[in-house]
C-alpha positions in Angstrom: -1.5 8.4 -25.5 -4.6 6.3 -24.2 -6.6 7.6 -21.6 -5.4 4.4 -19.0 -1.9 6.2 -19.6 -3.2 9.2 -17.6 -2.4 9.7 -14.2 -4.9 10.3 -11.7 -4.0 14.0 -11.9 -3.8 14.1 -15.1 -7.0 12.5 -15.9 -8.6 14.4 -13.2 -7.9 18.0 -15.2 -8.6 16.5 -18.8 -12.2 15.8 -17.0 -12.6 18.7 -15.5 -12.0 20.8 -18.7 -14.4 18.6 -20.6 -11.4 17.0 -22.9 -12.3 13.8 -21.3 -15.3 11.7 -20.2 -15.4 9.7 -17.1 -17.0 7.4 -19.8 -13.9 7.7 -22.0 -11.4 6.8 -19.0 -13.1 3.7 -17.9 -13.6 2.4 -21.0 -10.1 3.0 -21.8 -9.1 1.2 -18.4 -11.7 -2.0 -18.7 -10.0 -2.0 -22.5 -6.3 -2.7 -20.6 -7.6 -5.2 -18.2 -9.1 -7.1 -21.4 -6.0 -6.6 -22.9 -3.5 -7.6 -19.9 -5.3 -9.5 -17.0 -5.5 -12.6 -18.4 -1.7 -12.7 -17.5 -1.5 -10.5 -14.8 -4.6 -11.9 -13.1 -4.7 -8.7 -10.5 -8.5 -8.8 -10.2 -10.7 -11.4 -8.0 -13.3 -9.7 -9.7 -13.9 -7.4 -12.6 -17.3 -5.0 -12.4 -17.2 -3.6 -15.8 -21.2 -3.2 -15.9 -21.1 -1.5 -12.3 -18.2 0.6 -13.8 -19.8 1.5 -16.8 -22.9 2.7 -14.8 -21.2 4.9 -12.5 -18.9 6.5 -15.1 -22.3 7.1 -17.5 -23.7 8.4 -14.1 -20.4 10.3 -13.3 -20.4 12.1 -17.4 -23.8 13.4 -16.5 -23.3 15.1 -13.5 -20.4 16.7 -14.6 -21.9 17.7 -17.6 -25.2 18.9 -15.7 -22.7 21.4 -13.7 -22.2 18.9 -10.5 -18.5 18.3 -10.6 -17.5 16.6 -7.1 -13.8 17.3 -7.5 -10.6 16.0 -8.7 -11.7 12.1 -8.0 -14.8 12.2 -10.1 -15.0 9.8 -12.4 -11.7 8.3 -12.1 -11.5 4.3 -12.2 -10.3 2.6 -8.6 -9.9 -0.8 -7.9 -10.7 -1.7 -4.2 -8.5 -4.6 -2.6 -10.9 -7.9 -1.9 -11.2 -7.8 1.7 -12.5 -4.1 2.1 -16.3 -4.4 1.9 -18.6 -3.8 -0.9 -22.2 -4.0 -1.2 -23.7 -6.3 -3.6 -19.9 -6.8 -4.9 -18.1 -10.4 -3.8 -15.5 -9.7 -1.2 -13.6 -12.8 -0.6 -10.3 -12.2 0.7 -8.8 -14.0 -1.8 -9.7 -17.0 0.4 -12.6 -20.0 0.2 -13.7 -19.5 3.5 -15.4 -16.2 1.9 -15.6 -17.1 -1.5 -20.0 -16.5 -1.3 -19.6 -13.4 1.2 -21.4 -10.6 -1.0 -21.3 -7.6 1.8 -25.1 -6.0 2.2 -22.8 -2.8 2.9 -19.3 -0.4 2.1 -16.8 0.0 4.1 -16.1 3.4 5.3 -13.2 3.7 2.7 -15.3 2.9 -0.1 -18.3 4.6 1.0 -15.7 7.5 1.0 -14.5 6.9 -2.6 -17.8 7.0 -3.6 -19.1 10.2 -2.1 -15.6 11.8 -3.9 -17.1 10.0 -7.4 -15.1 7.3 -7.8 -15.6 4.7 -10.5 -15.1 0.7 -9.0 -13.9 -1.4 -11.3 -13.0 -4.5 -9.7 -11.8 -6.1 -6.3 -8.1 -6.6 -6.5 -6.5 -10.0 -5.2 -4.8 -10.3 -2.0 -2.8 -12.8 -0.7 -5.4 -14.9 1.7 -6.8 -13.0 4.7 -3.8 -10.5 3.7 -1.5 -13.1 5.4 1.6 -13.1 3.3 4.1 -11.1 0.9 3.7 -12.7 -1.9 -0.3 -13.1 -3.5 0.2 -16.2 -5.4 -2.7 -15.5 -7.4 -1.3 -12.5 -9.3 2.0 -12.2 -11.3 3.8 -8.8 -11.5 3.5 -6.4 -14.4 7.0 -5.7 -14.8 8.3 -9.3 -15.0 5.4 -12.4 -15.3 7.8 -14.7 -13.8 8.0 -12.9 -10.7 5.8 -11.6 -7.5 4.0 -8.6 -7.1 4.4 -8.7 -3.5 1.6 -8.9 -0.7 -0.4 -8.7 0.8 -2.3 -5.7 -1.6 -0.7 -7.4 -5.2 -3.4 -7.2 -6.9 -3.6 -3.4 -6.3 0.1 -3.3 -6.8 -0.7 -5.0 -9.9 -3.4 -3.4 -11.4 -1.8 -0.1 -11.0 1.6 -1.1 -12.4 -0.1 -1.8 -15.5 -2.8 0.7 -16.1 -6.3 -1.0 -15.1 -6.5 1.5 -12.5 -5.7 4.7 -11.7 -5.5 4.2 -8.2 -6.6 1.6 -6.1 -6.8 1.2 -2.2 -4.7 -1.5 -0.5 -4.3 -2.0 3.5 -1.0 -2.2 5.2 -0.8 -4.7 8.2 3.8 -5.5 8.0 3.9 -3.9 5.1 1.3 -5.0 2.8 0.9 -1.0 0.7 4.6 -0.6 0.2 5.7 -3.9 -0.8 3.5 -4.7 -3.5 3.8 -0.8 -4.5 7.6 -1.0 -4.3 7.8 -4.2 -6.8 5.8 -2.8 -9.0 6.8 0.2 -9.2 3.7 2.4 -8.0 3.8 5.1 -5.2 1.8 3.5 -2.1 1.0 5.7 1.0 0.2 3.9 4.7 -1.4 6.5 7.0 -0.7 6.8 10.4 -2.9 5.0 12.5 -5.9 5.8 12.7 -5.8 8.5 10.0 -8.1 6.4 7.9 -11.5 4.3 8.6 -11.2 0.4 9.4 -14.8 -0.2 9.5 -15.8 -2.5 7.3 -12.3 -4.2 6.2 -11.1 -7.5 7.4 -8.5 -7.4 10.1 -5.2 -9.3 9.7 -4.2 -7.7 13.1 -6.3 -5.0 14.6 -3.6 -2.7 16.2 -1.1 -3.0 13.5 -4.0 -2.4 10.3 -3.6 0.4 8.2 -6.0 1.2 5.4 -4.4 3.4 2.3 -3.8 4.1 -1.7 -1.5 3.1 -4.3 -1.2 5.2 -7.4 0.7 6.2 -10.5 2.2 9.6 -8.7 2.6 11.1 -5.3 0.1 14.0 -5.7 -2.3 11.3 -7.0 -1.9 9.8 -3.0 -2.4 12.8 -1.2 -5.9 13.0 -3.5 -7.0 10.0 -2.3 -5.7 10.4 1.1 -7.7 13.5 1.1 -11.2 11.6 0.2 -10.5 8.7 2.7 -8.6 10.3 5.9 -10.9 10.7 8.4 -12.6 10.0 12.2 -15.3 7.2 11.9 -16.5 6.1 15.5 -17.4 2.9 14.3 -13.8 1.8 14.0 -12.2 1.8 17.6 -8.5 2.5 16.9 -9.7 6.0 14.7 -8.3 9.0 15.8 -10.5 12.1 16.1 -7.6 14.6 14.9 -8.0 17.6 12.3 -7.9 16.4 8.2 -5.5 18.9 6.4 -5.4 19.4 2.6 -2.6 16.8 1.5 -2.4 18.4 -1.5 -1.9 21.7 0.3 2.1 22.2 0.4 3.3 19.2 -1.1 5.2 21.0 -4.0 7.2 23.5 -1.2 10.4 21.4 -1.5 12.9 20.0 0.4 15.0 23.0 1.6 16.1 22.5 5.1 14.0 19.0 5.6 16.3 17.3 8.1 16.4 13.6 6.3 17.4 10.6 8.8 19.2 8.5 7.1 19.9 4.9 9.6 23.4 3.8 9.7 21.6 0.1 11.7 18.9 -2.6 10.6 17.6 -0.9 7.4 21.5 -1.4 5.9 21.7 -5.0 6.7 21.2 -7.8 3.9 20.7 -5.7 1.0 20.3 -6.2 -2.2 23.7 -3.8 -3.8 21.3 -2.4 -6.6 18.2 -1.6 -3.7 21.2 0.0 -1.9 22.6 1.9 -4.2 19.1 3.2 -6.0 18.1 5.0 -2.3 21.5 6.6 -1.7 21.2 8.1 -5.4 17.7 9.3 -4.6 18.8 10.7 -1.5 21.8 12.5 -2.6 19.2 13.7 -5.3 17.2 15.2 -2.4 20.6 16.7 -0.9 20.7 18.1 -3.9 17.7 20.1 -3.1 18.6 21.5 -0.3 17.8 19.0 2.0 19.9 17.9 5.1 21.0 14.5 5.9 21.4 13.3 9.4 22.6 9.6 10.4 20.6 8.0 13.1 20.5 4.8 14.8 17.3 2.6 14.7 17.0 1.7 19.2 16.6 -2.0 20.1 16.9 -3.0 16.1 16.9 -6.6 17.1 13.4 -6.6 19.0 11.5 -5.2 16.0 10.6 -8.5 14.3 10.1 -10.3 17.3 7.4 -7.8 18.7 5.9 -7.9 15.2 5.5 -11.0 15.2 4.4 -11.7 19.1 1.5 -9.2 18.1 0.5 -9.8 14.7 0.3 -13.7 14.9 -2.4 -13.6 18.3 -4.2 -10.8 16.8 -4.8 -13.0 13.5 -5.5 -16.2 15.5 -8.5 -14.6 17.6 -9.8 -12.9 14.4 -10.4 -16.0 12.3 -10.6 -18.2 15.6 -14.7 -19.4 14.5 -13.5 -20.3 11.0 -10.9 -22.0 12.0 -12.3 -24.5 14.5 -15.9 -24.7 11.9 -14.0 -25.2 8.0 -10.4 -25.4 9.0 -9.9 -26.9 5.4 -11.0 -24.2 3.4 -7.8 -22.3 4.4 -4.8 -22.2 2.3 -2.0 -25.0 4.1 -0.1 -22.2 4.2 -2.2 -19.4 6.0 -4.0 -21.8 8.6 -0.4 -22.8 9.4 0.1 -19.2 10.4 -3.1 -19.2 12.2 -2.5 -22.7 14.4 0.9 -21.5 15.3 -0.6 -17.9 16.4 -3.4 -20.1 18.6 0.1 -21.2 20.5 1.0 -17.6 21.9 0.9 -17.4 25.4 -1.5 -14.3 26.6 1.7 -13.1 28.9 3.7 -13.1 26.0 1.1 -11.2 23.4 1.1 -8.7 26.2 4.8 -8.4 27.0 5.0 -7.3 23.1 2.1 -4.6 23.7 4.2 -3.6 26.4 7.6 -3.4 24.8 6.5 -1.8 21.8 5.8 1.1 23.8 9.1 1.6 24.9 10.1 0.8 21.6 8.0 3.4 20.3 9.1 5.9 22.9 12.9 5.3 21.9 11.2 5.5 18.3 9.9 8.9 18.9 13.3 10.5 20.8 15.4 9.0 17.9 13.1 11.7 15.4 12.7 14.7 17.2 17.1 15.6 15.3 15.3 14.5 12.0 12.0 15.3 10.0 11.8 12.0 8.2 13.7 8.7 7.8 14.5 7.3 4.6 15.0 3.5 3.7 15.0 1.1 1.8 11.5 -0.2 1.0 12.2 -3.8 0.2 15.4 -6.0 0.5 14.9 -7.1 -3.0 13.5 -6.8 -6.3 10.8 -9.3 -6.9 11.4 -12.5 -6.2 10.4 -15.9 -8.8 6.9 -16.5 -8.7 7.8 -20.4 -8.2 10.8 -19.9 -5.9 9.9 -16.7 -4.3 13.1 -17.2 -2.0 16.3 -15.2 -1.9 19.4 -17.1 -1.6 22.3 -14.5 -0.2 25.9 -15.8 -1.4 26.8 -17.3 2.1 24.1 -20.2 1.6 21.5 -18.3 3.7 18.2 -18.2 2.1 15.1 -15.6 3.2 11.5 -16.2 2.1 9.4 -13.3 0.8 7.3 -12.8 3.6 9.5 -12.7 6.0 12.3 -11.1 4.2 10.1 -8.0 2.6 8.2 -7.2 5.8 11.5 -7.1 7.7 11.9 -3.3 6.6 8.4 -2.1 6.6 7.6 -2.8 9.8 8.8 -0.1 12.0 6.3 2.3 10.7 3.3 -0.5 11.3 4.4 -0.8 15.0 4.5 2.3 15.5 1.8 3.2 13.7 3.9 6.0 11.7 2.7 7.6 8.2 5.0 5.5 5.5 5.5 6.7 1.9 6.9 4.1 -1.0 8.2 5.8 -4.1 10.1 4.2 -7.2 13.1 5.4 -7.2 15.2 3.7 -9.5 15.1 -0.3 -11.6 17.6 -3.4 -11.5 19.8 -4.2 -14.3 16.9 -6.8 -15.0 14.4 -3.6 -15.2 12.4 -4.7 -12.0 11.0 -1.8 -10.2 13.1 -0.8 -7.1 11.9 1.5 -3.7 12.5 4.0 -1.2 10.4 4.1 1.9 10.0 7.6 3.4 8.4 7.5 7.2 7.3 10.6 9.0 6.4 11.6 12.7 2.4 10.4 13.9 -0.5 12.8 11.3 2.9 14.5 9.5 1.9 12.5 6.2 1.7 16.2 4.1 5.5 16.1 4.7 6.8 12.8 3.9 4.4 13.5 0.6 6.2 16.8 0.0 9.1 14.8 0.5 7.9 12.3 -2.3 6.6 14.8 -4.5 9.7 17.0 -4.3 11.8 13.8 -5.4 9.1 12.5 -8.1 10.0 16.5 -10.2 13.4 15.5 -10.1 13.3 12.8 -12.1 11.6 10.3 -14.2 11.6 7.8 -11.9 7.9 8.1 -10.9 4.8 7.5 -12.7 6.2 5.1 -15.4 3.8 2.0 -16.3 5.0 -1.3 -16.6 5.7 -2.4 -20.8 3.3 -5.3 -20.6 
């Protein structure tokens, strides 16, 4: 086994017995970007000499005595529109393609401290405004998507560059790209984790979190990056816990919702049938299953939407009236049609989403968590990344993968992806499990309690 095989766990105990350099690992990692990314393309940028000087850096402390913990030393890719001093961070988009930040964001200021090695700035579809990131193809299947808007963390992950990488979560941007390619990916409630620092898509539906190989290997990260940071306004000044701290207690007597509305309509049969295996896996262990039924179902897009689309518009309001014409067609679309919002209706969403989110919160106090469906779909063609359902109907990718991870953004709910199964075709397939506001150590548990069942979790794509 190469050392990019590791998990970040695993990796993380071979370095802390001396079997393994930090040196070792990111050489072994930068060897499998060399090795795959020319067809994967996952990475905006690749900073193997920064990389190499922080793992030489990282051998020596540990060696000297000063080991920082289980993240030391262990290569992380940082999606391209969280900050980085000295380090391009372009959004995946020319209207930042010179922007080289003088300063980190929180998050990777955070990864740092914990010992992190950077490796590169992962692709993202532009401004994080999409489902698909057209600049990266997916691991499992080069003619298909990654998924959006964190691919090139999805990506990069999937195959081994990294051995974690952070990714932000806006309608669903952790989870799909994590879900089709078959990595674990964890959005925090929000507020759990720092903004400062990251560009905002939409600022009260952003969500800053980590993909990796494993569950435990999320609730490490989690551990390094949760946090209250005045400088971001929506960060919640609540008590960090250990995430690591329970998660293998099991399943015994979790009360699992399980929604008999919205998150069962327009699936794909293999997606559908790949979560009710992993859940009667879970009954299996001791956990109880309880139907519920997602309140005012048909408003959850809408209100999505009404918010998201505004929120963008005002955000990128300068660039778009100065260099309108460095946007993608596609994402200043999106951006001209946000400008049309009324205010009266932006804020009749804010105000419905509170009572959806109050409906939200009675519907969970007869569960502990809900589990769904991550994605509609496998990954879609790269050149047709459309589904076409066998009535004639057709849904494109962003709109048809965000439909199921949005709940948890609106709410601003703690959202776990996990692999749980792959199509006949061997594309990577998902579970979403979604917990109550700052319960992420039990919808990891949950994960993690899954992930020893089987051998689902954890695999690497056979690029």
């Amino acid at each position: 086994m190469e050392p990019y095989e590791l998990s970040l766990s695993e990796a993380s105990v071979s370095i802390a017995s001396g079997e393994l350099t930090p040196l070792e690992l990111t050489e072994s990692a930068l060897a499998r970007i060399q090795a795959v990314e020319e067809r994967v393309n996952a990475f905006a940028t690749v900073t193997a000499d920064v990389a190499l000087a922080q793992a030489k850096q990282a051998t020596a402390e540990i060696e000297q005595g000063n080991y920082r913990g289980p993240l030391h030393g262990i290569p992380v890719g940082i999606k391209d529109l969280i900050n980085t001093a000295g380090v391009p961070t372009t959004s995946s988009s020319k209207v930042r393609e010179h922007f080289i930040p003088d300063s980190n964001a929180a998050v990777v200021d955070a990864l740092a401290e914990a010992g992190m090695v950077m490796v590169g700035k992962t692709h993202t579809h532009e401004f994080a405004f999409g489902g698909v990131t057209p600049t990266t193809r997916n691991p499992w299947n080069l003619a298909k998507i990654p998924g959006g808007s964190s691919g090139g963390s999805g990506a990069a992950v999937g195959y081994g560059g990294v051995l974690a990488a952070l990714g932000s979560d806006t309608g669903g941007s952790i989870r799909i790209p994590a879900a089709l390619c078959g990595t674990v990916g964890l959005k925090p409630t929000y507020g759990r984790v720092s903004r400062y620092g990251v560009a905002s898509l939409s600022w009260s539906l952003d969500h800053v979190g980590p993909l990796t190989r494993n569950v435990t290997d999320a609730a490490l990260v989690l551990n390094a990056i949760a946090g209250y940071d005045p400088r971001d306004p929506g960060s919640a000044n609540v008590a960090v816990p250990d995430f690591t701290s329970g998660i293998d207690g099991g399943v015994m007597g979790v009360r699992i919702g399980i929604p008999i509305n919205y998150f069962t309509e327009k699936l794909d049969s293999e997606t559908e049938q790949a979560v009710k295996t992993a859940v009667q896996v879970l009954e299996g262990l001791g956990a109880v299953v309880v139907p519920v039924e997602i309140p005012q179902a048909g408003y959850l897009k809408a209100v999505e939407w009404g918010i998201m689309m505004p929120e963008a518009s005002a955000y990128h309001r300068r660039a778009l009236r100065e260099t309108p014409e460095l946007f993608t067609e596609e994402v200043r679309g999106l951006l001209e049609v946000g400008e049309t919002v009324l205010a009266t209706d932006y804020i009749d969403a804010l105000r419905f989403r509170q009572s959806m989110k109050a409906a939200w919160k009675d519907m969970m106090q007869a569960v502990d968590v809900i589990i769904a469906p991550t994605v509609f779909t496998p990954a879609l063609p790269a050149d047709d990344p459309v589904h076409y359902w066998p009535d004639g109907s057709t849904e494109a990718a962003t709109d048809g993968y965000v439909r199921l991870s949005i709940p948890a953004n609106l709410f601003g709910l703690p959202s776990l992806q996990v692999p749980c199964g792959f199509s006949a075709s061997g594309l990577p397939l998902g579970m979403q499990i979604m917990g109550k506001p700052f319960a992420e150590a039990a919808i990891l548990a949950v994960g993690r309690a899954y992930e020893q069942a089987t051998d689902t979790v954890g695999r690497l794509a056979p690029i």
